[in-house]
C-alpha positions as CSV (number, residue, x, y, z in Angstrom):
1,X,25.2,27.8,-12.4
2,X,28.3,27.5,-14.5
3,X,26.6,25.7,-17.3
4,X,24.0,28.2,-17.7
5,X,26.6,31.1,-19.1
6,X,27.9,28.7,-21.6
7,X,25.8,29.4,-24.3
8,X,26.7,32.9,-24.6
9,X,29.9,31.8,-25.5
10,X,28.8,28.8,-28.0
11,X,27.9,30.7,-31.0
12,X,28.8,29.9,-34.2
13,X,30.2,32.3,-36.9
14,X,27.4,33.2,-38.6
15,X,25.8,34.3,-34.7
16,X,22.8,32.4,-35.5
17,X,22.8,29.6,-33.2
18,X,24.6,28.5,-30.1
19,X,26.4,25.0,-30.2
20,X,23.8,23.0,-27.6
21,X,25.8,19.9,-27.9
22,X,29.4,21.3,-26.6
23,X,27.3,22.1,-23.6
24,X,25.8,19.0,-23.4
25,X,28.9,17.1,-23.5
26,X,30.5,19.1,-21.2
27,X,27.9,19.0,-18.6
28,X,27.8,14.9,-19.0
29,X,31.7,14.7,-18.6
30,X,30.9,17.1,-15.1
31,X,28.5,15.0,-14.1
32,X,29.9,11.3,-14.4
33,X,31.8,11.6,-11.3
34,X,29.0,11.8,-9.4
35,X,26.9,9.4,-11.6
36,X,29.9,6.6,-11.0
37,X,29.8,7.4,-7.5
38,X,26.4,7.0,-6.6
39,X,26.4,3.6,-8.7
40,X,29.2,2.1,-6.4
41,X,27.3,3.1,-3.8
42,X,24.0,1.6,-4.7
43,X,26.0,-1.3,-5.3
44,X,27.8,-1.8,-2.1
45,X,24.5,-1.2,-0.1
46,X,26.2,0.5,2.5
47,X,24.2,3.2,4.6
48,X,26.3,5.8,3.0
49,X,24.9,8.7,3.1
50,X,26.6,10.5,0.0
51,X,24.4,8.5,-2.4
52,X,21.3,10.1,-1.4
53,X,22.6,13.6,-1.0
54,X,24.8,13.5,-4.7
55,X,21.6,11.9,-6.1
56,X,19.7,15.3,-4.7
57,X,22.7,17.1,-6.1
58,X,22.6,15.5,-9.6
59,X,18.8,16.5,-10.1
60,X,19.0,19.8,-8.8
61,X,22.1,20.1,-11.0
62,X,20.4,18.7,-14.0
63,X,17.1,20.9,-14.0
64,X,19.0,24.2,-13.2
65,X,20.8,23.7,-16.6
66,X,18.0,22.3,-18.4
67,X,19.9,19.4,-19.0
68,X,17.0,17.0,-17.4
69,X,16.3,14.7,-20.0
70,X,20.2,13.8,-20.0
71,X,19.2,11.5,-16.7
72,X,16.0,11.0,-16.9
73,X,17.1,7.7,-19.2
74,X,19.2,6.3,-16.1
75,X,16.8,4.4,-14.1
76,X,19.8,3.1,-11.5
77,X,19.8,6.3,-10.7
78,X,16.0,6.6,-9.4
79,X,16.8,3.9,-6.4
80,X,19.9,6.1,-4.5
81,X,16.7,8.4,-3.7
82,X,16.1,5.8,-1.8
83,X,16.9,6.3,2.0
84,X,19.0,3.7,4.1
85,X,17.6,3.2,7.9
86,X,19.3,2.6,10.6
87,X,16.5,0.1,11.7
88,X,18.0,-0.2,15.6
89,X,18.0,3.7,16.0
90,X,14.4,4.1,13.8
91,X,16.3,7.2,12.0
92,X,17.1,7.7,8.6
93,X,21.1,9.6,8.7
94,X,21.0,10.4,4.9
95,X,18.0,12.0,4.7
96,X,19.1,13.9,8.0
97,X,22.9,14.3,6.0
98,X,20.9,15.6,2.9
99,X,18.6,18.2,4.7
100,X,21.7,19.4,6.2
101,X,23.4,19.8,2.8
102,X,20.5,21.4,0.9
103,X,18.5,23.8,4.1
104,X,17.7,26.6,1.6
105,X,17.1,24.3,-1.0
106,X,14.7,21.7,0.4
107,X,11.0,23.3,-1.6
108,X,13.4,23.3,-4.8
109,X,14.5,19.9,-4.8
110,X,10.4,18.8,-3.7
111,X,9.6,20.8,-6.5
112,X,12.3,19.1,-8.6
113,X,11.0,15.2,-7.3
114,X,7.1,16.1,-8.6
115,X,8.1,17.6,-11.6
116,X,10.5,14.5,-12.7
117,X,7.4,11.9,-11.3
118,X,5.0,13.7,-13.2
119,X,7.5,14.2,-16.6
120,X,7.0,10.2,-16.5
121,X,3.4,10.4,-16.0
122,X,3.3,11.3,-19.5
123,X,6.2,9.1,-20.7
124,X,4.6,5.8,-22.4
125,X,4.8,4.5,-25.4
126,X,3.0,2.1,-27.5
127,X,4.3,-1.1,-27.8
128,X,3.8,-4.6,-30.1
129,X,0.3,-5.2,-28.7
130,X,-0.1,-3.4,-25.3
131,X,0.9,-0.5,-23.7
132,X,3.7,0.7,-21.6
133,X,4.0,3.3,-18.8
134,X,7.1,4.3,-16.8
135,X,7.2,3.1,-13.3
136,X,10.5,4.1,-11.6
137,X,9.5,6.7,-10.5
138,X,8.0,5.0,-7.6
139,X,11.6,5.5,-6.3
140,X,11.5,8.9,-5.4
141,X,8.2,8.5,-3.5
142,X,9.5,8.3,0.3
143,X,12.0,11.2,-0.1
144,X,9.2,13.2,-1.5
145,X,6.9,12.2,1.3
146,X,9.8,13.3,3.8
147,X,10.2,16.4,2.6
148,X,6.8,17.1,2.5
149,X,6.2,16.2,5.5
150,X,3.4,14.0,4.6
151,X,5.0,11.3,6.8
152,X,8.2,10.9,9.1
153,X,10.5,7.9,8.8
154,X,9.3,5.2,11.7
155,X,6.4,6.8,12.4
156,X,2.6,5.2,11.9
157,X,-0.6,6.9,11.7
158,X,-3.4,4.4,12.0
159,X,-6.4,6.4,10.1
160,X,-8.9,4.5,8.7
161,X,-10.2,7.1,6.4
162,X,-9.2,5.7,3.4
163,X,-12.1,7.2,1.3
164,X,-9.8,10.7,1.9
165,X,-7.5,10.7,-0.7
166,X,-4.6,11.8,1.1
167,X,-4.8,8.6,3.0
168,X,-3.2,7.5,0.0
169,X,-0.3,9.5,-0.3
170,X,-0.4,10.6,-3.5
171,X,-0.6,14.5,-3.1
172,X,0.9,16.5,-6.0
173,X,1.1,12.8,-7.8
174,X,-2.2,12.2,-9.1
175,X,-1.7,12.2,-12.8
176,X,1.4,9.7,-12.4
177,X,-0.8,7.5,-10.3
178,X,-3.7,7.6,-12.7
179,X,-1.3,6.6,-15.5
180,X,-0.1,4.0,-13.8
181,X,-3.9,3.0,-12.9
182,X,-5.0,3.1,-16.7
183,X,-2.1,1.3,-17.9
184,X,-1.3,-2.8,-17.1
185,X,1.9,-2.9,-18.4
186,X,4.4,-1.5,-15.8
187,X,8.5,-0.3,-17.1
188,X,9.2,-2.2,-13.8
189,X,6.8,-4.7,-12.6
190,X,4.4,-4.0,-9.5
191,X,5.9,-7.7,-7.9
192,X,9.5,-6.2,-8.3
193,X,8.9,-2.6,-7.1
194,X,7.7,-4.6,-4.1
195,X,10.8,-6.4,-4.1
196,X,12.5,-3.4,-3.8
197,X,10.4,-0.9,-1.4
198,X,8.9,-3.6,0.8
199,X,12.0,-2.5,3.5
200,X,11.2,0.6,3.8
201,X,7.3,0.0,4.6
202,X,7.4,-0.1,8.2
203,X,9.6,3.5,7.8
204,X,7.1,4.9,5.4
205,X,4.2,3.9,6.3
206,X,2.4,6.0,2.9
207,X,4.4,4.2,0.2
208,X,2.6,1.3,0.4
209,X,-0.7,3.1,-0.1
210,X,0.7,5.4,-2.9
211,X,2.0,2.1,-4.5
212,X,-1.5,0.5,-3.9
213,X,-3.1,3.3,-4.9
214,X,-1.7,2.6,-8.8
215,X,-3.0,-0.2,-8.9
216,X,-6.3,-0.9,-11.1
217,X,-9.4,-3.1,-10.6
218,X,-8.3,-5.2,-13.0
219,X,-4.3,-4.9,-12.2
220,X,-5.6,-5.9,-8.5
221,X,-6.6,-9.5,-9.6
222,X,-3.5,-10.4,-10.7
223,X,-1.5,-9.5,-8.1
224,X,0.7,-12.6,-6.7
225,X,2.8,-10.7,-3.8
226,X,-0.4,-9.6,-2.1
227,X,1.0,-11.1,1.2
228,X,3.8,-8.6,1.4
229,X,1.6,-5.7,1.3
230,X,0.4,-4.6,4.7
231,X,-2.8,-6.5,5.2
232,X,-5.3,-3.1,6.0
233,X,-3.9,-1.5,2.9
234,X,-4.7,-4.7,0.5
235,X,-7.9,-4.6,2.1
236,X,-8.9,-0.9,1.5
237,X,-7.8,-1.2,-1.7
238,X,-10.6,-3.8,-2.1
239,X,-13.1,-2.4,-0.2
240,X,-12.9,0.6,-2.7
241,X,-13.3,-1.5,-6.2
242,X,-15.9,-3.5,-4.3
243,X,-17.6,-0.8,-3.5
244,X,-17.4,1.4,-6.3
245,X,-20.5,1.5,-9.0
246,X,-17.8,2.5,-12.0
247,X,-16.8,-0.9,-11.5
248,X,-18.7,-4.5,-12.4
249,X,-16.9,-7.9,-12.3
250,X,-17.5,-10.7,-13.8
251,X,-18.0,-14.3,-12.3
252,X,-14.8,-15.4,-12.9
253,X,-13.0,-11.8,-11.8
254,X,-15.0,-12.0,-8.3
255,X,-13.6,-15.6,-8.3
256,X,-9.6,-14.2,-8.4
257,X,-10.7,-11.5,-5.8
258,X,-11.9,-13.9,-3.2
259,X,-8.6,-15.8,-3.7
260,X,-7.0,-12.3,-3.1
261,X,-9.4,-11.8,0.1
262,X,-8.1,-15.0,1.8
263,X,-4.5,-13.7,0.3
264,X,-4.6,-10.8,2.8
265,X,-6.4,-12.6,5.3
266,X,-3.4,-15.1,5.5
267,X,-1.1,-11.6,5.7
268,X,-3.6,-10.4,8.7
269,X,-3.2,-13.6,10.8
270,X,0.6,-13.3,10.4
271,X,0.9,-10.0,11.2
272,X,-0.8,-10.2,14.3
273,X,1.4,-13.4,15.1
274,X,4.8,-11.1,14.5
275,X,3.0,-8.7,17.0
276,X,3.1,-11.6,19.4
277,X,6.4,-11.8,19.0
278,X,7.5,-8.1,19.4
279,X,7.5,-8.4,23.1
280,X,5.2,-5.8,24.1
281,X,5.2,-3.5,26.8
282,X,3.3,-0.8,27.7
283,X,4.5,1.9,25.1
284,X,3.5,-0.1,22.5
285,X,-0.1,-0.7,23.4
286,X,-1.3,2.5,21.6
287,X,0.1,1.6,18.7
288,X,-1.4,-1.9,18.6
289,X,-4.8,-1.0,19.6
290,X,-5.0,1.8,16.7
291,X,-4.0,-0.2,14.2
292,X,-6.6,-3.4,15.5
293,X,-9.3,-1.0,15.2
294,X,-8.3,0.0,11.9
295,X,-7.9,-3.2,10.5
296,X,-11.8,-4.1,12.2
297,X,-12.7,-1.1,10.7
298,X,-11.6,-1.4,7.0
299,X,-12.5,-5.4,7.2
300,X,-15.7,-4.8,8.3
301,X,-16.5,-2.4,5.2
302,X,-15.1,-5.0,2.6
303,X,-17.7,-7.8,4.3
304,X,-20.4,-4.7,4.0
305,X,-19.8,-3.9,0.1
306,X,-19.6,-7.6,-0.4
307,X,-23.1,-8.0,1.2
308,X,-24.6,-5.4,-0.9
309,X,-25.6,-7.4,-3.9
310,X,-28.1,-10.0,-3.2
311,X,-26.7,-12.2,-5.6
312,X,-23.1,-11.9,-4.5
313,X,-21.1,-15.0,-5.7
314,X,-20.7,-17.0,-2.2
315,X,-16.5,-17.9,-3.0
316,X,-16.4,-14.2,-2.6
317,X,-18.9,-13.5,0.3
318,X,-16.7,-16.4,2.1
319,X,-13.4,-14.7,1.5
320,X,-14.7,-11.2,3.1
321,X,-16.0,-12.9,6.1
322,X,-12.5,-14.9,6.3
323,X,-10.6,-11.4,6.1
324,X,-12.9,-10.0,8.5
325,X,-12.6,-12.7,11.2
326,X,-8.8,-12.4,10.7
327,X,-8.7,-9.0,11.9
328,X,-10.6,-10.0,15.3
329,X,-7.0,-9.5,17.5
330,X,-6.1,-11.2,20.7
331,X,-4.7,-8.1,22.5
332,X,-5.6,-9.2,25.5
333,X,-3.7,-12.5,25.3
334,X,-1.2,-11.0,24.2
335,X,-0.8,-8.3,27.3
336,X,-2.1,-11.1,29.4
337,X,1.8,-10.9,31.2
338,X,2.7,-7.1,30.7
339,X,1.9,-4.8,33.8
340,X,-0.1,-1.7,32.7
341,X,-2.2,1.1,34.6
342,X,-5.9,1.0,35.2
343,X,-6.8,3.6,32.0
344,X,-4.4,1.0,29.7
345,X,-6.2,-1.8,30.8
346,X,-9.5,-0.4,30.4
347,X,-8.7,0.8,26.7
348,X,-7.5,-3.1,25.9
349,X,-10.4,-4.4,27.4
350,X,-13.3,-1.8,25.4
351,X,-11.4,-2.9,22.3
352,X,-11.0,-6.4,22.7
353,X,-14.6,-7.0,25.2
354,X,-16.5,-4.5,23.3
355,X,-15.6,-2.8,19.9
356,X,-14.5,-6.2,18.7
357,X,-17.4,-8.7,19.3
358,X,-19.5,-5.2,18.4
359,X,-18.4,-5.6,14.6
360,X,-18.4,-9.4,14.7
361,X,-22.0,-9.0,15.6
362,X,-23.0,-6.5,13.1
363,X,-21.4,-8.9,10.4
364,X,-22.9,-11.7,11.4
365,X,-26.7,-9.8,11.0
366,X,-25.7,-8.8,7.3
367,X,-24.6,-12.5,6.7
368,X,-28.1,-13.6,8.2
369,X,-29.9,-11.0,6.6
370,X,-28.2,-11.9,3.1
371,X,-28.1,-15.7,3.4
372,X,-32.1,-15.4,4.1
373,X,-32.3,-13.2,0.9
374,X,-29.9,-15.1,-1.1
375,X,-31.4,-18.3,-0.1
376,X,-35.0,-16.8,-0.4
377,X,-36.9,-19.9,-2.2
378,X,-35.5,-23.2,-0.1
379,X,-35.3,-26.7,-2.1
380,X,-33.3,-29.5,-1.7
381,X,-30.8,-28.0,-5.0
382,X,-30.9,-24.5,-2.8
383,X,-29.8,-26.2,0.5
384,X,-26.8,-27.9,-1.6
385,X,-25.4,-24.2,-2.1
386,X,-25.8,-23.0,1.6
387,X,-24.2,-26.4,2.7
388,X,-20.9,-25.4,0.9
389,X,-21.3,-22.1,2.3
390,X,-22.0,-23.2,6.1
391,X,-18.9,-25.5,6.0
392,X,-16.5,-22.6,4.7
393,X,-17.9,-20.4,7.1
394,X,-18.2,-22.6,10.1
395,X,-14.3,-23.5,9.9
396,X,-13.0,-20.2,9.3
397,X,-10.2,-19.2,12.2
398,X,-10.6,-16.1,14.5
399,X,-7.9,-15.7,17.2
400,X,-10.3,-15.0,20.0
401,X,-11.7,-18.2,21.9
402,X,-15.0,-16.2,23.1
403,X,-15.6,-14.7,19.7
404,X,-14.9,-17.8,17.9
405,X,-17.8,-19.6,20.2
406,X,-20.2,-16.5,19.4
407,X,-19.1,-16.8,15.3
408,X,-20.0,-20.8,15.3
409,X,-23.2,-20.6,17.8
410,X,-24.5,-18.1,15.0
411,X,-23.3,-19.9,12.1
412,X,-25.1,-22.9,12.9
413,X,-28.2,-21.4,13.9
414,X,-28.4,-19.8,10.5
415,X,-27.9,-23.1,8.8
416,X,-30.6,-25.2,11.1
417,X,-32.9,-22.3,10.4
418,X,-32.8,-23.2,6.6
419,X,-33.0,-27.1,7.1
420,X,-36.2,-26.1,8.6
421,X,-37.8,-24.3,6.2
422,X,-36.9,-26.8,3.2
423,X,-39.1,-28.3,0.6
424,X,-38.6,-30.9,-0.7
């Protein structure tokens, strides 16, 4: 590059060192342009697709001069690495435009993305009282995972796996997302980086798992924009701190997770009532059905960690049970009027006939089995505590008439069972 020769000609008289800030300033006054341009851009929030490829071109630019740190200070400019969707086509034309402008350059510029997200890994400072860590660099998450290939723009991949760390996303990232993790106090907030990515969740399906993924078992119970996260990724992300023996909450913690729980069960139901309104046909179907058994799948393990300690607080026992029942989806409702072929039929009906009333059933025996544990010596003062548990339980929603019957019938069986055994 052009910059790189100028320091041979920078020396000062006494040839001892070579005048770093001419360069600098020259370099800064070459590189406003661009800078101003991708600003207006950002600002218009047009699909123009020079923002992304001059914000490729700045970095590239930047690092090959070692002039880095000059824009590593301009967080604007982390958001044009953003990609803007065409959302009726399901394509992305500046990522296209940019892989088009930079063929022999595309390992470079991912080379480029993990270095500047890990370069902030390391950049916090210590504050007043608490500390800080940068956060913008969230930004440049879904044009590295395109150009890694680790996902493609509009396209899902149901996996429930989420104990396999590249369900997160974070590949090559780990140290920026352990930061993140081991400090509270984000440069930009995790409600606002929401704000700002939740567009492109349905086109990158990994961001919101690498931006869940930061977050830390304490972080997690504070969390008010829960409902915007994609229900089977909030509930992973339980499932794991739930589940994990690093990890011990207090009453009053376990307290702000249930009210998280019921948080994403709320997200569950709506989701599956925007699904209802997608009008589906038959080329959707395998795409609803892997992501209903996911979202059984993951449930069911948050009800199962719950259930592990005998003395589990019953709020949050009640909230896992709630998520779980929300994830019980009417598919066959909901391709009650859509014409599909014998093999699609017989798919919807093992998942919905089946699979589903398979895990409602293994639930309900862990809630028996604890609930007979928990309530182990019956009294009058013990009864008190399964009432209020028995009348959360017994009104909680699931979308499916049959399973609905089958969740009651067993509910209040469970609850006679202990009226008999009282003493008073």
């Amino acid at each position: 590059m052009v910059f790189s020769g100028m320091k041979d000609h920078m020396i000062d008289r006494n040839m001892k060192d070579f005048d770093q800030g001419v360069k600098t300033k020259a370099f800064l006054r070459f590189i406003k342009p661009f800078q101003d341009h991708i600003m207006k851009v950002e600002g218009q929030n047009t699909s123009d697709e020079s923002g992304l490829v001059l914000a490729a071109f700045v970095l590239m630019v930047s690092f090959e001069n070692d002039m880095i740190h000059e824009i590593y200070s301009d967080a604007k400019l982390f958001q044009a690495f953003l990609p803007h969707p065409d959302y009726q086509k399901k394509e992305c034309p500046d990522l296209e435009a940019l892989k088009q402008h930079f063929k022999s350059k595309a390992n470079d510029l991912v080379g480029y993305l993990l270095k500047t997200i890990n370069f902030h890994a390391k950049d916090y400072r210590y504050g007043t009282s608490v500390y800080s860590c940068e956060s913008q660099w969230m930004y440049l998450v879904p044009l590295l995972h395109f150009l890694k290939k680790d996902s493609e723009p509009f396209k899902k991949v149901c996996d429930p796996e989420y104990r396999k760390s590249e369900w997160w996303g974070h590949t090559g990232i780990e140290k920026a997302k352990e930061t993140l993790k081991t400090i509270h106090q984000w440069s930009i907030p995790f409600s606002h980086l929401v704000g700002d990515l939740e567009h492109l969740f349905e086109v990158d399906y990994l961001l919101p798992r690498t931006l869940m993924a930061c977050v830390s078992a304490q972080h997690i119970q504070d969390i008010d924009c829960l409902g915007n996260i994609p229900p089977d990724i909030s509930s992973a992300t339980f499932s794991h701190y739930l589940g994990s023996q690093h990890f011990h909450f207090q009453e009053y913690e376990k307290k702000k997770l249930a009210t998280g729980l019921r948080t994403v069960a709320d997200a569950q139901r709506k989701q599956w009532t925007a699904m209802e309104l997608s009008e589906p046909n038959p080329k959707s179907l395998e795409g609803h059905l892997a992501q209903a058994k996911m979202s059984v799948k993951i449930a069911f393990e948050v009800v199962t960690v719950c259930l592990k300690r005998k003395y589990q607080l019953i709020d949050l026992v009640a909230a896992a049970a709630d998520l779980f029942l929300s994830s019980l989806w009417n598919g066959r409702l909901l391709y009650q009027n859509v014409k599909l072929d014998s093999k699609c039929k017989n798919e919807l009906e093992k998942l919905c006939a089946d699979h589903m009333l398979s895990k409602l059933k293994g639930v309900q025996h862990q809630m028996l089995t604890w609930m007979d544990s928990y309530f182990e010596f019956y009294s009058v003062s013990t009864v008190r505590s399964s009432l209020e548990l028995w009348n959360v339980l017994i009104g909680l929603d699931i979308s499916v008439p049959e399973l609905q019957k089958e969740w009651q019938k067993t509910v209040l069986d469970a609850f006679e069972r202990i009226l008999s055994k009282v003493h008073c």
